[in-house]
C-alpha positions as CSV (number, residue, x, y, z in Angstrom):
1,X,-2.3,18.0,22.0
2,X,-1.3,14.7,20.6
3,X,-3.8,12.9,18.2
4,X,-4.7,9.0,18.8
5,X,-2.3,7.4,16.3
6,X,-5.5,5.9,14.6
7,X,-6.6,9.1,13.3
8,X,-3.5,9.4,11.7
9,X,-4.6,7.4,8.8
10,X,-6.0,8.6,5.7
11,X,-9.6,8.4,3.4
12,X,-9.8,6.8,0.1
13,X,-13.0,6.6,-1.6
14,X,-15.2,3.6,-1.3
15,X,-14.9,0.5,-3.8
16,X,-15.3,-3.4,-3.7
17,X,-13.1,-6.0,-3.8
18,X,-13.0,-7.7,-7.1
19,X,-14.9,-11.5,-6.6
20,X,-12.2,-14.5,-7.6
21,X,-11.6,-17.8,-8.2
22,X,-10.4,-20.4,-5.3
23,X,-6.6,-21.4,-4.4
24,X,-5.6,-24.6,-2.9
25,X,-4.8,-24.3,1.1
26,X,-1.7,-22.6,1.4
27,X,0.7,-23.4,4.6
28,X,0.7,-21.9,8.1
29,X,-2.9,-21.4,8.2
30,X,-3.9,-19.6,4.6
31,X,-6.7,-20.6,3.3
32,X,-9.2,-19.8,0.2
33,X,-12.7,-20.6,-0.7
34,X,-14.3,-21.3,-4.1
35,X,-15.6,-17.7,-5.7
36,X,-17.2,-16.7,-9.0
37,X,-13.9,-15.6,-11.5
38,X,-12.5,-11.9,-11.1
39,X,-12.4,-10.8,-14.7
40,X,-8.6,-10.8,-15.8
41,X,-6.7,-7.9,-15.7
42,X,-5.3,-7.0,-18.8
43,X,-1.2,-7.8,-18.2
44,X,-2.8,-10.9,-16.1
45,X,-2.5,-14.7,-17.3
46,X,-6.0,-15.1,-15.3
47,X,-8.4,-13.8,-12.9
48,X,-7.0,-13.2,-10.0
49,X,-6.6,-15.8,-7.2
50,X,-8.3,-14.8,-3.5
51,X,-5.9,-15.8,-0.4
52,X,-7.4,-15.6,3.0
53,X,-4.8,-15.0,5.8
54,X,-4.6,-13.7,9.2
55,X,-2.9,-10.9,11.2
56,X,0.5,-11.4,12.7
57,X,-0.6,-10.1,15.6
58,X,-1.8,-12.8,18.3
59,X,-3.4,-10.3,20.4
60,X,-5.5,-9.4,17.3
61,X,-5.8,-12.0,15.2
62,X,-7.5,-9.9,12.3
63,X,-8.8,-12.2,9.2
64,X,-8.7,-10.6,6.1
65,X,-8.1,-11.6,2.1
66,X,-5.9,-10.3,-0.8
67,X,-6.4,-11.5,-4.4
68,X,-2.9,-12.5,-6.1
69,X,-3.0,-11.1,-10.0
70,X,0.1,-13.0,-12.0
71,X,1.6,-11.5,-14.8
72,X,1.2,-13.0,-18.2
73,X,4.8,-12.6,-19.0
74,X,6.9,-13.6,-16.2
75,X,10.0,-14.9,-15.4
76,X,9.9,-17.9,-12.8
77,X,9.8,-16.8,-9.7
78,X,8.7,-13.2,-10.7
79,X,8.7,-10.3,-8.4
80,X,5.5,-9.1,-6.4
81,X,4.2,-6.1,-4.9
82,X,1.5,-5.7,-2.1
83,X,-1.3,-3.2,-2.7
84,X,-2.9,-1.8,-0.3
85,X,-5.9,0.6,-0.5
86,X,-7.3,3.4,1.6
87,X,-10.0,3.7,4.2
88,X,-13.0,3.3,2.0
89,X,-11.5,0.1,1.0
90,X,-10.8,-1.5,-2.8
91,X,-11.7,0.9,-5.7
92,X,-10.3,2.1,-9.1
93,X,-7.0,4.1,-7.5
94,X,-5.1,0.9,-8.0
95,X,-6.7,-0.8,-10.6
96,X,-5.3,2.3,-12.2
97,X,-1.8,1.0,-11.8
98,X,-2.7,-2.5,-12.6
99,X,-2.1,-3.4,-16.0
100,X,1.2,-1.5,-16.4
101,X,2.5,-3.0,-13.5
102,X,1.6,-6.6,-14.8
103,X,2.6,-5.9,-18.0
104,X,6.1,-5.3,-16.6
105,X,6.1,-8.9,-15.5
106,X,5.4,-8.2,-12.0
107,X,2.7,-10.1,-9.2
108,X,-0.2,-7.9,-7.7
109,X,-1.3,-9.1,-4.2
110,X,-4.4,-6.1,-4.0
111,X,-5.2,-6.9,0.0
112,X,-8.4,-6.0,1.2
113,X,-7.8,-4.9,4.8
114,X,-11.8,-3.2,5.1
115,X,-14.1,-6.2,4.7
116,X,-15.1,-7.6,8.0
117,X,-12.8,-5.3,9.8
118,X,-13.9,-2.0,10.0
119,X,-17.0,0.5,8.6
120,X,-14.6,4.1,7.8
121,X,-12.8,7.0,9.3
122,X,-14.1,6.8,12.3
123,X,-13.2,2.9,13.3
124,X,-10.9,1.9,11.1
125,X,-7.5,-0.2,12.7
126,X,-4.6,1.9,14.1
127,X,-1.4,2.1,12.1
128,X,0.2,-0.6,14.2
129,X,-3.0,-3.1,14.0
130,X,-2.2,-2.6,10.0
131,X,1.1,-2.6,10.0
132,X,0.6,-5.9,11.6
133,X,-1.9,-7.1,8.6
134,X,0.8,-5.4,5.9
135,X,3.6,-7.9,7.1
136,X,1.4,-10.8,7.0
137,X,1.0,-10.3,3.7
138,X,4.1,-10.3,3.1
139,X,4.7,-13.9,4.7
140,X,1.7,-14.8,3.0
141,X,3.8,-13.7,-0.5
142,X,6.9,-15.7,0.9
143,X,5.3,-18.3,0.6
144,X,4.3,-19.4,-2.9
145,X,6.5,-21.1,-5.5
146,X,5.9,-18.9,-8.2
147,X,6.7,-15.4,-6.5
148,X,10.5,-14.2,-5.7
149,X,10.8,-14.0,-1.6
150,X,13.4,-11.6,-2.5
151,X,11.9,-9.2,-4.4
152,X,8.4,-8.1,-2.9
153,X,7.6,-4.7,-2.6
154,X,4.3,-2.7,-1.4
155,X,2.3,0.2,-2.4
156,X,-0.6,1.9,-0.6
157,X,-3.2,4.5,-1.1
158,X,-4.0,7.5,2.1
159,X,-4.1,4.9,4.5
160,X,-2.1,2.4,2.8
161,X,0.1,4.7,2.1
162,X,1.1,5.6,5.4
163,X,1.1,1.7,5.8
164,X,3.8,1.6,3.5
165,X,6.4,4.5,4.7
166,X,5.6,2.5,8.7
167,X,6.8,-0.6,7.0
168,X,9.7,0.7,5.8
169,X,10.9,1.1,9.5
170,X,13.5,-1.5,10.8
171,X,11.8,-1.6,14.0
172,X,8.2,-2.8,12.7
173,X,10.3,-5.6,10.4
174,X,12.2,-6.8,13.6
175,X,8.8,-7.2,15.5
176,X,7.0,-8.9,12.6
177,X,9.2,-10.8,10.3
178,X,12.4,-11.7,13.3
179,X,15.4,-12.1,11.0
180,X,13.4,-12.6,7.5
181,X,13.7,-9.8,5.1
182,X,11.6,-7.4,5.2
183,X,10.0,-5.7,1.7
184,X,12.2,-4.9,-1.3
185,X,10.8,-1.3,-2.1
186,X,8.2,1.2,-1.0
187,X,6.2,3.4,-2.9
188,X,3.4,5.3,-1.1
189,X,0.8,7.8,-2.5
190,X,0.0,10.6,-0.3
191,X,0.6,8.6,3.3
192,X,0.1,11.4,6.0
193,X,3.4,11.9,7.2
194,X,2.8,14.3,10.3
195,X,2.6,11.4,12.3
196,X,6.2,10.4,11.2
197,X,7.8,13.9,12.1
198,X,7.6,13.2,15.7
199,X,8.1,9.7,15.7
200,X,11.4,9.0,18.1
201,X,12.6,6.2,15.9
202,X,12.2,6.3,12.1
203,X,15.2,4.1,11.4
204,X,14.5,2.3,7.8
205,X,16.0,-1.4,6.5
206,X,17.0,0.4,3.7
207,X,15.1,-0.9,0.9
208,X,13.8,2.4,-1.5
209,X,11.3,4.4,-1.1
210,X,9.0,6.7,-3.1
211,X,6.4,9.3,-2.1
212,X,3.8,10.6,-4.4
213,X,1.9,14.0,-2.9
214,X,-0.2,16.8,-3.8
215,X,0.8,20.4,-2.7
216,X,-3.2,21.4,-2.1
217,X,-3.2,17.6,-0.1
218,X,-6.2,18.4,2.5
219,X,-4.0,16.0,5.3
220,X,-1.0,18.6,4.9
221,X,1.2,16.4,2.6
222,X,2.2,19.6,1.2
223,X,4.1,20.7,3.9
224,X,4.7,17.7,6.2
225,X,6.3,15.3,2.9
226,X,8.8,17.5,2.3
227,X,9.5,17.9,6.5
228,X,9.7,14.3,6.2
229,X,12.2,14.1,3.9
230,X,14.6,16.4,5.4
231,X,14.1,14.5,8.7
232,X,15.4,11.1,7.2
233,X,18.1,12.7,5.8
234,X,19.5,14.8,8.4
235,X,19.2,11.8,11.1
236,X,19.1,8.6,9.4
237,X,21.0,9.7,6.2
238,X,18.3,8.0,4.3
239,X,17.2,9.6,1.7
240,X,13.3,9.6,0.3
241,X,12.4,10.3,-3.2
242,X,9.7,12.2,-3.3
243,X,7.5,13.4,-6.4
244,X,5.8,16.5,-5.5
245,X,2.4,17.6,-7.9
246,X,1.8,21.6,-7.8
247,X,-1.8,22.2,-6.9
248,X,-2.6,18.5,-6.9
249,X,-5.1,17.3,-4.3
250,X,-5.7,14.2,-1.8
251,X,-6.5,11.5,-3.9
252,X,-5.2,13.0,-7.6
253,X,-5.2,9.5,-9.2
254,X,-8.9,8.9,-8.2
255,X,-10.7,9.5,-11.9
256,X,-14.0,10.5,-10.4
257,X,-16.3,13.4,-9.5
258,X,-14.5,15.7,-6.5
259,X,-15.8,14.7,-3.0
260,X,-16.1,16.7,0.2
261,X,-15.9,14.8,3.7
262,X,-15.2,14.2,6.9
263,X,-12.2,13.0,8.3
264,X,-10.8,13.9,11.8
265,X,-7.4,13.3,10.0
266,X,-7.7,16.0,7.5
267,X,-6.6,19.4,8.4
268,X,-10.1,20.8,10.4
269,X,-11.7,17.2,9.8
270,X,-12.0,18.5,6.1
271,X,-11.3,16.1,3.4
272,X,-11.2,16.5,0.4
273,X,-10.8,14.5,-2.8
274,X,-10.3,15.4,-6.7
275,X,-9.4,14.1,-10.2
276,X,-5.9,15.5,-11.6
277,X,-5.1,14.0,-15.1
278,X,-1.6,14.9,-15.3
279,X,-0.8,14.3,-12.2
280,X,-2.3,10.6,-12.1
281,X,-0.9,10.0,-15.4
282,X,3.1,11.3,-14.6
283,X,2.5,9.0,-11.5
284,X,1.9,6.5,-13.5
285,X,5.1,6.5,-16.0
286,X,7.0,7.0,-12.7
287,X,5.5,4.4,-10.8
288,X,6.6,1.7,-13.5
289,X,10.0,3.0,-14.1
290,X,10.6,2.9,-10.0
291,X,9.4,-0.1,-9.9
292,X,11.4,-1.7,-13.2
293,X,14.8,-0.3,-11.2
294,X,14.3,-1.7,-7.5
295,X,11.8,-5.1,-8.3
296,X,13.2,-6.3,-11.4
297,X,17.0,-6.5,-11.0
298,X,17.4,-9.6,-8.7
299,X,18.8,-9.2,-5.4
């Protein structure tokens, strides 16, 4: 039996959105709202800026925020990525990457997809009502002066994760962006690829791609990554580098206590969550140096 696409989509652990300080209105509907400061992150030139946009999708018209962290060394226009957590929303998985990231002269646009939208597991969007939200980000991005429309990448958590691979397909670009360029690089942690595997059309634009997985991964990343990767090589000739972490589990970059919980889309509905040092730490050297290779060489 077929599962509803929706339960497809992974569980990060719960976290808030970092407060921030007001942007002027941006074009084609953006807008932001004064906020107390979001303390700066340590690569940033400030706190970050909050950016409130809207789905691409007119049938769903989602509204939703992202706050833009610039690098305090950058070149002008500097290169960007997209962040995009898991289920339980914005926590410390990717304020894990920050810094380095910014340090390396390179934008973080950390969305927040949960607020307003959905309550967990159980109701948050399908993958095509994010996928949706992902692109807009990426128009959002597109927009601003300061950040290279040419070199914008995204990376995603569980859920955000698997939002990552799904915009890596050319037929999710042609729907959203039309005959605009779609993003620069992918790097997903841990996306739940079993979906993927019977997916008739997987077909990519191209740009690179990273997967980061555990081989104890509760969603079956052990298995299905790997199955994954054969797949776009054998019929699209693509080919998915993948960084596989021996007895790693769900969520190995998450420094807190081990957690236990439901999920319909863990294998038996059983999630589970824990802390792996050198795992999360290996990630992160190869995280940058991915990055560095397919963000900061201009296109």
């Amino acid at each position: 039996m077929k599962l509803n696409k929706t339960l497809l989509v992974s569980l990060l652990t719960a976290g808030t959105l970092a407060a921030s300080i007001s942007t002027t209105q941006a074009e084609g509907g953006a807008t932001a709202n004064a906020s107390s400061p979001a303390p700066a992150a340590a690569g940033a030139s400030t706190s970050g800026t909050k950016i409130y946009f809207t789905s691409l999708d007119q049938n769903n018209p989602l509204k939703v925020s992202g706050t833009l962290y610039m690098p305090e060394k950058r070149a002008a226009p500097c290169p960007a990525i997209v962040m995009v957590h898991g289920t339980s929303g914005i926590n410390s998985v990717g304020a894990f990457y920050r810094d380095s990231i910014l340090k390396e002269g390179i934008a973080i646009f950390e969305v927040d997809f949960k607020t307003g939208i959905y309550t967990g597991p159980r109701d948050r969007p399908s993958p095509d009502t994010l996928v949706a939200l992902g692109f807009a980000a990426l128009k959002e991005l597109k927009k601003l002066p300061s950040i290279d429309p040419n070199r914008i990448g995204i990376m995603g958590f569980s859920m955000g994760g698997h939002l990552t691979v799904n915009a890596a397909f050319e037929k999710n670009r042609k729907l959203w962006m039309g005959d605009d360029k779609g993003f620069a690089t992918h790097v997903a942690f841990y996306p739940v690829c079993k979906s993927f595997l019977s997916q008739s059309d997987c077909r990519t634009t191209g740009a690179p791609m990273i997967i980061f997985y555990g081989t104890k991964d509760a969603y079956g990343e052990g298995t299905n990554v790997p199955l994954f990767k054969h797949m776009m090589m054998k019929k699209y000739n693509f080919d998915v580098t993948t960084v596989e972490y021996a007895g790693a589990c769900h969520d190995f970059n998450r420094n807190e206590p081990p957690l236990s919980y439901y999920d319909p889309a863990a294998i038996g509905g059983k999630g589970y969550m824990e802390w792996d040092a050198d795992a999360a730490n290996d990630s992160l050297t190869k995280v940058v140096d991915f990055l560095r290779k397919t963000l900061l060489t201009k296109q």
